[in-house]
Steps between C-alpha positions, in 0.01 A plus 500: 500500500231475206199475737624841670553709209141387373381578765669827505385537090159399595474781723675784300228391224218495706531817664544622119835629557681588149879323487649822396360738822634192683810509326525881523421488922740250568769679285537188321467418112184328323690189436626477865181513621390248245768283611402543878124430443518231220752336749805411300736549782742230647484726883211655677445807382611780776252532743501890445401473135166263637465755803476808265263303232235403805524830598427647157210292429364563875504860408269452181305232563146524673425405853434120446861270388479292209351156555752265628777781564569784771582817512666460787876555478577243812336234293688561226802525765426191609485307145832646437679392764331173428636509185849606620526197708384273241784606254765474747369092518520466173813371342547699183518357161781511260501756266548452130765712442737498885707851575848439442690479834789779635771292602715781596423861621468761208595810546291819464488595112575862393499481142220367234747189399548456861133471569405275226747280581373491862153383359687231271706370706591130386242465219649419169155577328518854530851576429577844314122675674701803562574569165189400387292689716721878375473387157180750390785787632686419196152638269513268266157333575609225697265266634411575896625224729257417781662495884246347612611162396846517763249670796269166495578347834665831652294557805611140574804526489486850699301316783800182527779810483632644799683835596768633214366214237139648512538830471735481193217301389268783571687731330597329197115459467493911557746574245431278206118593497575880492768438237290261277181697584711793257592272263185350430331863462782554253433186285131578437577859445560494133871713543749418271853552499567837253858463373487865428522631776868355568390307828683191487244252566526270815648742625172638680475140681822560756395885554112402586570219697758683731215727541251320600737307776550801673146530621489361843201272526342351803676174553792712478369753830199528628274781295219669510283391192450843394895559479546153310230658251643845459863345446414231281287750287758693488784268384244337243437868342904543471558241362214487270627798354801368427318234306311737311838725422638137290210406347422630109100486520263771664430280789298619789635766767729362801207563758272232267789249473581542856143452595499169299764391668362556845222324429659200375709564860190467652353166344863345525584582870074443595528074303833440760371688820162330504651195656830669618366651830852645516581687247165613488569659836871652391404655136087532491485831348165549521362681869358296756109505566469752787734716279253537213125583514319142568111508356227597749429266753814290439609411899890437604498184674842572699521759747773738428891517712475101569831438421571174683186342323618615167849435498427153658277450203708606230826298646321187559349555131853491397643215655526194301359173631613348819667832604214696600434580833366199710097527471507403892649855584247729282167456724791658738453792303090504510489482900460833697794677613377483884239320711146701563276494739136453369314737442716774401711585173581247265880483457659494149655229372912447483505560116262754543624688819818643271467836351760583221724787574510768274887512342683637237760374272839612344509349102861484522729361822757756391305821469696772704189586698473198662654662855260792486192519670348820279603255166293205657181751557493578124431152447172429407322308750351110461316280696464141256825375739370130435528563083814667541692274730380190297590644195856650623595129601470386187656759270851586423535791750374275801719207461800816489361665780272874490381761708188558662375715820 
Protein backbone atom coordinates (compact mmCIF):
# COMPACT_ATOMS: atom_id res chain seq x y z
CA UNK A 1 0.00 0.00 0.00
CA UNK A 2 2.97 2.50 0.97
CA UNK A 3 5.14 1.55 -2.05
CA UNK A 4 2.03 2.49 -4.40
CA UNK A 5 1.11 5.73 -3.09
CA UNK A 6 4.94 6.74 -3.32
CA UNK A 7 5.02 5.85 -6.18
CA UNK A 8 1.93 7.65 -7.06
CA UNK A 9 3.51 10.94 -4.83
CA UNK A 10 6.70 10.52 -6.63
CA UNK A 11 5.04 11.08 -9.77
CA UNK A 12 2.53 13.92 -8.92
CA UNK A 13 5.91 15.71 -7.67
CA UNK A 14 7.89 15.07 -10.47
CA UNK A 15 5.70 16.12 -13.11
CA UNK A 16 5.46 19.38 -10.75
CA UNK A 17 1.88 19.00 -10.22
CA UNK A 18 0.62 21.46 -7.26
CA UNK A 19 -1.64 19.29 -4.48
CA UNK A 20 -4.31 21.83 -4.63
CA UNK A 21 -4.98 21.74 -8.82
CA UNK A 22 -4.91 18.02 -7.96
CA UNK A 23 -7.21 18.40 -5.28
CA UNK A 24 -9.40 20.85 -7.24
CA UNK A 25 -9.51 18.18 -10.59
CA UNK A 26 -10.39 15.34 -8.70
CA UNK A 27 -13.12 17.29 -6.76
CA UNK A 28 -11.50 16.19 -3.72
CA UNK A 29 -10.04 18.28 -0.67
CA UNK A 30 -6.16 19.10 -0.03
CA UNK A 31 -6.05 16.83 2.90
CA UNK A 32 -7.71 13.92 0.97
CA UNK A 33 -5.34 14.06 -1.48
CA UNK A 34 -2.63 14.28 1.10
CA UNK A 35 -3.99 11.31 2.67
CA UNK A 36 -4.14 9.36 -0.75
CA UNK A 37 -0.52 10.27 -1.77
CA UNK A 38 1.25 10.19 1.68
CA UNK A 39 -0.52 6.72 1.91
CA UNK A 40 -2.23 6.59 5.25
CA UNK A 41 -5.01 4.44 4.08
CA UNK A 42 -5.96 0.93 5.53
CA UNK A 43 -7.73 0.02 1.54
CA UNK A 44 -6.45 0.71 -1.89
CA UNK A 45 -7.32 3.78 -2.84
CA UNK A 46 -10.21 3.62 -5.71
CA UNK A 47 -8.78 2.90 -8.80
CA UNK A 48 -10.66 5.99 -10.36
CA UNK A 49 -8.97 8.48 -8.05
CA UNK A 50 -5.24 6.81 -9.44
CA UNK A 51 -6.84 6.69 -13.08
CA UNK A 52 -7.74 10.46 -13.03
CA UNK A 53 -4.22 11.49 -11.24
CA UNK A 54 -2.12 9.50 -14.21
CA UNK A 55 -4.19 11.11 -16.47
CA UNK A 56 -3.65 14.60 -15.07
CA UNK A 57 -0.01 14.39 -14.89
CA UNK A 58 0.07 12.71 -18.56
CA UNK A 59 -1.62 15.83 -19.68
CA UNK A 60 1.19 18.23 -18.23
CA UNK A 61 4.06 16.46 -18.27
CA UNK A 62 6.56 16.43 -21.33
CA UNK A 63 6.98 13.63 -23.76
CA UNK A 64 9.57 11.50 -21.78
CA UNK A 65 7.94 9.67 -18.10
CA UNK A 66 9.74 10.19 -15.05
CA UNK A 67 12.63 7.81 -14.43
CA UNK A 68 11.46 4.66 -12.98
CA UNK A 69 7.59 5.46 -13.54
CA UNK A 70 5.03 5.46 -16.59
CA UNK A 71 2.70 7.38 -17.88
CA UNK A 72 0.95 4.76 -18.96
CA UNK A 73 -2.44 4.27 -17.29
CA UNK A 74 -2.40 0.21 -17.90
CA UNK A 75 0.75 0.15 -15.85
CA UNK A 76 -0.60 1.89 -13.28
CA UNK A 77 -3.78 -0.50 -13.88
CA UNK A 78 -1.81 -3.18 -13.47
CA UNK A 79 0.00 -2.14 -10.01
CA UNK A 80 -3.40 -1.59 -8.71
CA UNK A 81 -4.88 -4.58 -9.22
CA UNK A 82 -1.65 -5.94 -7.86
CA UNK A 83 -2.22 -4.15 -4.99
CA UNK A 84 -5.92 -5.15 -4.73
CA UNK A 85 -5.01 -8.71 -4.59
CA UNK A 86 -2.36 -8.28 -2.13
CA UNK A 87 -4.79 -6.66 0.47
CA UNK A 88 -7.37 -9.19 0.08
CA UNK A 89 -4.24 -11.82 1.36
CA UNK A 90 -3.58 -9.94 4.00
CA UNK A 91 -5.24 -10.64 7.28
CA UNK A 92 -6.02 -7.27 8.79
CA UNK A 93 -4.77 -6.08 12.04
CA UNK A 94 -6.71 -5.17 15.06
CA UNK A 95 -7.55 -1.83 15.47
CA UNK A 96 -6.98 0.15 18.61
CA UNK A 97 -10.16 1.31 19.23
CA UNK A 98 -12.90 -1.89 17.58
CA UNK A 99 -16.57 -0.47 16.26
CA UNK A 100 -19.06 -1.45 18.64
CA UNK A 101 -21.21 -4.33 17.23
CA UNK A 102 -25.31 -4.04 16.23
CA UNK A 103 -26.73 -6.89 17.82
CA UNK A 104 -30.15 -6.14 16.74
CA UNK A 105 -31.58 -4.21 13.69
CA UNK A 106 -32.06 -0.36 14.34
CA UNK A 107 -34.52 1.25 12.91
CA UNK A 108 -34.32 4.28 10.57
CA UNK A 109 -33.94 7.54 12.85
CA UNK A 110 -36.19 10.59 12.16
CA UNK A 111 -35.38 12.82 14.83
CA UNK A 112 -31.82 14.40 16.10
CA UNK A 113 -32.12 12.24 19.56
CA UNK A 114 -33.01 9.41 17.40
CA UNK A 115 -29.93 9.73 15.30
CA UNK A 116 -27.44 10.23 17.96
CA UNK A 117 -28.55 7.49 19.65
CA UNK A 118 -28.16 5.37 16.48
CA UNK A 119 -24.38 6.42 16.44
CA UNK A 120 -24.13 5.54 20.33
CA UNK A 121 -25.60 2.72 20.47
CA UNK A 122 -24.25 0.64 23.58
CA UNK A 123 -21.36 2.95 24.56
CA UNK A 124 -21.54 4.17 28.07
CA UNK A 125 -18.70 6.77 27.29
CA UNK A 126 -20.71 9.01 25.38
CA UNK A 127 -23.90 9.07 27.18
CA UNK A 128 -25.92 12.49 27.17
CA UNK A 129 -23.99 13.58 23.24
CA UNK A 130 -27.34 14.76 22.23
CA UNK A 131 -27.64 17.26 24.65
CA UNK A 132 -24.31 18.14 24.49
CA UNK A 133 -23.96 18.59 20.99
CA UNK A 134 -27.48 21.48 21.05
CA UNK A 135 -25.99 23.02 23.97
CA UNK A 136 -24.37 26.36 21.98
CA UNK A 137 -28.47 26.74 20.94
CA UNK A 138 -29.02 27.68 24.43
CA UNK A 139 -26.35 31.11 23.76
CA UNK A 140 -24.82 30.99 26.68
CA UNK A 141 -21.24 30.25 25.35
CA UNK A 142 -21.15 26.73 25.82
CA UNK A 143 -18.25 24.84 24.91
CA UNK A 144 -18.67 22.97 21.25
CA UNK A 145 -18.77 19.19 21.56
CA UNK A 146 -16.87 17.40 18.80
CA UNK A 147 -18.96 14.40 16.81
CA UNK A 148 -16.28 13.26 15.56
CA UNK A 149 -15.29 11.29 18.54
CA UNK A 150 -18.79 8.74 18.20
CA UNK A 151 -18.13 8.64 14.01
CA UNK A 152 -14.49 6.96 14.63
CA UNK A 153 -15.03 3.47 13.35
CA UNK A 154 -18.40 4.34 11.38
CA UNK A 155 -17.56 3.26 7.91
CA UNK A 156 -16.81 -0.04 9.70
CA UNK A 157 -19.47 -0.60 11.10
CA UNK A 158 -21.53 0.56 7.84
CA UNK A 159 -19.48 -2.06 5.77
CA UNK A 160 -20.43 -5.27 8.59
CA UNK A 161 -24.31 -3.73 8.48
CA UNK A 162 -26.74 -5.06 6.23
CA UNK A 163 -30.17 -3.84 4.72
CA UNK A 164 -32.53 -1.74 7.40
CA UNK A 165 -29.43 -1.64 10.10
CA UNK A 166 -27.18 0.29 7.56
CA UNK A 167 -29.12 2.69 6.29
CA UNK A 168 -30.38 3.95 9.73
CA UNK A 169 -26.78 4.05 10.18
CA UNK A 170 -26.41 6.20 7.14
CA UNK A 171 -28.82 8.43 8.10
CA UNK A 172 -28.16 8.98 11.61
CA UNK A 173 -24.66 9.94 10.22
CA UNK A 174 -26.80 12.46 7.71
CA UNK A 175 -28.74 14.01 10.36
CA UNK A 176 -26.45 14.58 13.26
CA UNK A 177 -23.71 16.28 11.01
CA UNK A 178 -26.26 18.79 9.52
CA UNK A 179 -27.67 19.38 13.00
CA UNK A 180 -24.25 19.75 14.82
CA UNK A 181 -22.75 21.42 11.70
CA UNK A 182 -25.52 24.51 12.99
CA UNK A 183 -24.67 24.25 16.29
CA UNK A 184 -21.12 24.50 16.05
CA UNK A 185 -21.48 27.74 13.70
CA UNK A 186 -23.63 29.00 16.56
CA UNK A 187 -21.05 28.41 19.37
CA UNK A 188 -18.22 30.36 17.68
CA UNK A 189 -20.58 33.03 16.64
CA UNK A 190 -20.33 35.26 19.61
CA UNK A 191 -24.61 35.47 19.99
CA UNK A 192 -25.82 35.74 23.24
CA UNK A 193 -29.05 35.17 24.67
CA UNK A 194 -30.83 38.98 25.07
CA UNK A 195 -33.39 38.60 27.88
CA UNK A 196 -34.99 41.67 26.51
CA UNK A 197 -36.39 40.70 23.96
CA UNK A 198 -38.87 38.24 25.95
CA UNK A 199 -37.62 35.02 24.03
CA UNK A 200 -37.55 32.45 26.54
CA UNK A 201 -34.28 30.97 26.08
CA UNK A 202 -33.95 27.20 25.09
CA UNK A 203 -36.67 27.67 23.67
CA UNK A 204 -34.98 28.33 20.12
CA UNK A 205 -33.30 24.68 20.49
CA UNK A 206 -36.81 22.54 19.88
CA UNK A 207 -38.00 25.16 17.05
CA UNK A 208 -34.42 24.94 15.08
CA UNK A 209 -33.97 21.48 15.40
CA UNK A 210 -37.52 20.55 14.04
CA UNK A 211 -36.36 22.62 11.25
CA UNK A 212 -33.56 21.38 10.24
CA UNK A 213 -35.11 17.56 10.34
CA UNK A 214 -37.40 18.38 7.83
CA UNK A 215 -34.83 18.74 5.11
CA UNK A 216 -34.71 15.53 3.28
CA UNK A 217 -31.09 14.56 2.82
CA UNK A 218 -29.61 11.94 0.62
CA UNK A 219 -29.53 8.83 2.71
CA UNK A 220 -33.01 9.68 3.19
CA UNK A 221 -33.86 9.62 -1.09
CA UNK A 222 -31.73 9.77 -3.58
CA UNK A 223 -30.86 13.71 -4.58
CA UNK A 224 -29.39 15.58 -6.84
CA UNK A 225 -26.39 17.43 -5.09
CA UNK A 226 -27.52 20.67 -6.28
CA UNK A 227 -31.08 20.16 -4.55
CA UNK A 228 -29.33 18.87 -1.22
CA UNK A 229 -27.37 22.35 -1.50
CA UNK A 230 -30.25 24.65 -2.25
CA UNK A 231 -32.40 22.95 0.64
CA UNK A 232 -29.87 22.75 3.17
CA UNK A 233 -28.94 26.48 2.44
CA UNK A 234 -32.06 27.21 2.78
CA UNK A 235 -33.03 25.60 6.14
CA UNK A 236 -29.54 26.85 7.60
CA UNK A 237 -30.57 30.64 6.59
CA UNK A 238 -34.12 30.05 8.50
CA UNK A 239 -33.02 28.99 11.08
CA UNK A 240 -30.10 31.19 11.44
CA UNK A 241 -32.39 33.90 11.61
CA UNK A 242 -34.09 32.65 14.23
CA UNK A 243 -30.84 32.57 16.10
CA UNK A 244 -30.08 35.98 15.38
CA UNK A 245 -33.91 37.16 16.42
CA UNK A 246 -32.79 35.64 20.42
CA UNK A 247 -29.59 36.78 20.61
CA UNK A 248 -28.82 40.48 22.42
CA UNK A 249 -25.44 41.33 20.45
CA UNK A 250 -25.16 42.77 16.77
CA UNK A 251 -24.02 39.51 15.46
CA UNK A 252 -23.50 38.96 11.81
CA UNK A 253 -26.52 38.70 9.19
CA UNK A 254 -28.33 35.13 8.79
CA UNK A 255 -26.70 34.64 5.22
CA UNK A 256 -22.97 34.92 7.17
CA UNK A 257 -24.07 32.57 9.99
CA UNK A 258 -25.66 30.29 7.59
CA UNK A 259 -22.61 30.28 5.45
CA UNK A 260 -20.52 29.30 8.56
CA UNK A 261 -22.51 26.72 9.15
CA UNK A 262 -22.32 25.20 5.71
CA UNK A 263 -18.96 25.18 5.79
CA UNK A 264 -18.53 23.48 8.95
CA UNK A 265 -21.31 20.99 7.03
CA UNK A 266 -18.84 20.59 4.62
CA UNK A 267 -15.61 19.67 6.72
CA UNK A 268 -17.91 17.44 9.05
CA UNK A 269 -19.77 15.34 6.36
CA UNK A 270 -16.09 15.46 3.93
CA UNK A 271 -13.77 13.70 7.62
CA UNK A 272 -16.77 10.67 7.62
CA UNK A 273 -17.28 10.22 3.76
CA UNK A 274 -13.59 9.91 2.98
CA UNK A 275 -13.62 6.33 4.09
CA UNK A 276 -17.47 5.85 3.97
CA UNK A 277 -17.77 5.08 0.18
CA UNK A 278 -21.49 5.05 1.01
CA UNK A 279 -22.62 7.82 2.29
CA UNK A 280 -20.37 9.58 0.22
CA UNK A 281 -22.42 8.28 -2.68
CA UNK A 282 -26.08 9.07 -0.89
CA UNK A 283 -25.34 12.82 0.50
CA UNK A 284 -22.03 14.22 -1.55
CA UNK A 285 -23.28 17.58 -2.18
CA UNK A 286 -20.76 18.68 -4.18
CA UNK A 287 -21.26 17.88 -8.41
CA UNK A 288 -19.54 15.14 -9.91
CA UNK A 289 -16.42 15.78 -12.26
CA UNK A 290 -18.01 15.73 -15.75
CA UNK A 291 -20.63 18.08 -14.13
CA UNK A 292 -18.18 20.90 -13.41
CA UNK A 293 -15.49 22.40 -15.71
CA UNK A 294 -12.29 19.92 -15.27
CA UNK A 295 -8.78 21.97 -16.12
CA UNK A 296 -7.48 21.74 -19.70
CA UNK A 297 -6.19 18.61 -20.69
CA UNK A 298 -7.64 16.71 -17.70
CA UNK A 299 -8.89 13.16 -19.63
CA UNK A 300 -12.05 10.97 -18.20
CA UNK A 301 -10.76 7.62 -17.89
CA UNK A 302 -14.39 5.88 -18.06
CA UNK A 303 -16.37 6.01 -21.05
CA UNK A 304 -19.73 7.42 -20.42
CA UNK A 305 -23.51 5.09 -20.18
CA UNK A 306 -21.41 1.91 -18.80
CA UNK A 307 -23.71 1.11 -16.35
CA UNK A 308 -23.01 -2.58 -15.69
CA UNK A 309 -19.23 -1.67 -15.12
CA UNK A 310 -20.14 1.02 -12.73
CA UNK A 311 -22.73 -0.35 -10.73
CA UNK A 312 -20.67 -3.63 -10.48
CA UNK A 313 -17.96 -1.42 -9.14
CA UNK A 314 -19.71 0.55 -6.73
CA UNK A 315 -21.70 -2.71 -5.22
CA UNK A 316 -18.73 -4.80 -4.93
CA UNK A 317 -17.01 -1.57 -3.25
CA UNK A 318 -19.72 -1.90 -0.79
CA UNK A 319 -19.77 -5.31 0.20
CA UNK A 320 -18.05 -6.20 3.29
CA UNK A 321 -15.45 -8.97 3.32
CA UNK A 322 -16.27 -12.45 2.32
CA UNK A 323 -19.56 -11.27 0.69
CA UNK A 324 -18.35 -9.79 -2.37
CA UNK A 325 -18.87 -11.26 -5.49
CA UNK A 326 -16.63 -14.40 -6.14
CA UNK A 327 -13.33 -12.93 -7.98
CA UNK A 328 -13.68 -16.22 -10.29
CA UNK A 329 -16.89 -14.70 -11.98
CA UNK A 330 -15.50 -10.97 -12.75
CA UNK A 331 -12.94 -11.87 -15.73
CA UNK A 332 -16.65 -13.12 -16.86
CA UNK A 333 -17.35 -9.64 -17.12
CA UNK A 334 -13.95 -8.59 -19.17
CA UNK A 335 -14.56 -11.32 -22.02
CA UNK A 336 -16.31 -10.19 -25.30
CA UNK A 337 -19.90 -10.49 -25.61
CA UNK A 338 -19.54 -12.83 -28.89
CA UNK A 339 -16.86 -14.78 -30.75
CA UNK A 340 -15.03 -12.84 -33.89
CA UNK A 341 -13.61 -13.87 -36.66
CA UNK A 342 -10.06 -12.35 -37.20
CA UNK A 343 -9.58 -9.81 -38.86
CA UNK A 344 -12.59 -7.82 -38.49
CA UNK A 345 -14.14 -5.62 -35.55
CA UNK A 346 -13.07 -6.06 -32.19
CA UNK A 347 -16.08 -6.90 -30.00
CA UNK A 348 -16.69 -5.05 -26.67
CA UNK A 349 -16.36 -6.52 -23.65
CA UNK A 350 -19.51 -7.88 -21.31
CA UNK A 351 -19.10 -4.93 -18.81
CA UNK A 352 -18.47 -2.80 -21.52
CA UNK A 353 -21.11 -3.93 -24.18
CA UNK A 354 -24.04 -2.27 -21.74
CA UNK A 355 -25.18 1.17 -22.50
CA UNK A 356 -27.23 2.89 -19.66
CA UNK A 357 -30.71 3.81 -20.57
CA UNK A 358 -31.71 7.15 -20.24
CA UNK A 359 -34.70 7.25 -17.32
CA UNK A 360 -36.40 9.46 -15.23
CA UNK A 361 -37.50 9.39 -11.72
CA UNK A 362 -40.60 10.30 -9.54
CA UNK A 363 -39.11 11.85 -5.86
CA UNK A 364 -42.10 10.62 -4.23
CA UNK A 365 -43.95 6.91 -4.77
CA UNK A 366 -47.19 8.73 -4.04
CA UNK A 367 -47.13 11.70 -6.36
CA UNK A 368 -50.56 11.73 -8.26
CA UNK A 369 -48.79 11.85 -11.60
CA UNK A 370 -47.34 8.74 -11.39
CA UNK A 371 -50.16 7.11 -14.04
CA UNK A 372 -49.61 9.89 -16.54
CA UNK A 373 -47.46 9.72 -19.33
CA UNK A 374 -47.37 13.84 -20.06
CA UNK A 375 -46.33 14.06 -15.92
CA UNK A 376 -43.40 11.51 -16.56
CA UNK A 377 -42.12 13.74 -19.75
CA UNK A 378 -41.71 16.80 -17.46
CA UNK A 379 -39.26 14.90 -15.66
CA UNK A 380 -35.97 15.90 -16.18
CA UNK A 381 -34.00 13.38 -17.87
CA UNK A 382 -30.68 11.30 -16.34
CA UNK A 383 -28.41 8.96 -17.54
CA UNK A 384 -25.81 8.16 -14.14
CA UNK A 385 -28.37 4.83 -13.70
CA UNK A 386 -25.27 3.02 -11.98
CA UNK A 387 -24.99 6.14 -9.15
CA UNK A 388 -28.56 6.20 -8.80
CA UNK A 389 -29.47 2.57 -8.41
CA UNK A 390 -26.49 2.08 -5.96
CA UNK A 391 -27.37 4.86 -4.05
CA UNK A 392 -31.36 4.14 -4.00
CA UNK A 393 -30.47 0.62 -2.42
CA UNK A 394 -29.02 1.97 0.28
CA UNK A 395 -31.19 4.89 1.38
CA UNK A 396 -34.42 5.07 3.17
CA UNK A 397 -36.68 5.35 0.07
CA UNK A 398 -35.08 2.12 -1.57
CA UNK A 399 -35.35 -0.26 1.22
CA UNK A 400 -39.45 1.22 1.13
CA UNK A 401 -39.67 0.90 -2.37
CA UNK A 402 -39.65 4.18 -5.26
CA UNK A 403 -40.39 4.96 -8.64
CA UNK A 404 -38.39 5.13 -11.59
CA UNK A 405 -39.07 4.86 -15.57
Amino acid sequence: MVIFCQLLRRLVRECQIPQTDLARALNRSNGAISTLLNGQRTTPPPWDDVARIVEYCRARSSARPPVGLSLDPGWWRLRHHELEITAEQTVPQPRGRKPPAQPRPVEVPVTFADAVAVLVADRDDFEGLAEELLEPLTLNGAVITDLRAVLEGFADRVRSSHGTTRTALLCAADLAVLVTAFCEAVGTSGIRYGAELGYPQGEITTEIVTELERVTLGSYRTRHPAQLREDITAAYTYVADTVLGAGSTQGPMPQDLAHQAWRRYESLLASVTWDCAELRLTSDTEDPPEALDPPSGLVSTTAPGLGLAGLSSLLGSFASAGSAPARMHQPLLRTPIAAAEEPGPVMPTLEAGYVNPAFRTAGYAADPGLSRDNWWHNQPVRDDLEDFLAAHLLNRSGIGGGSMR
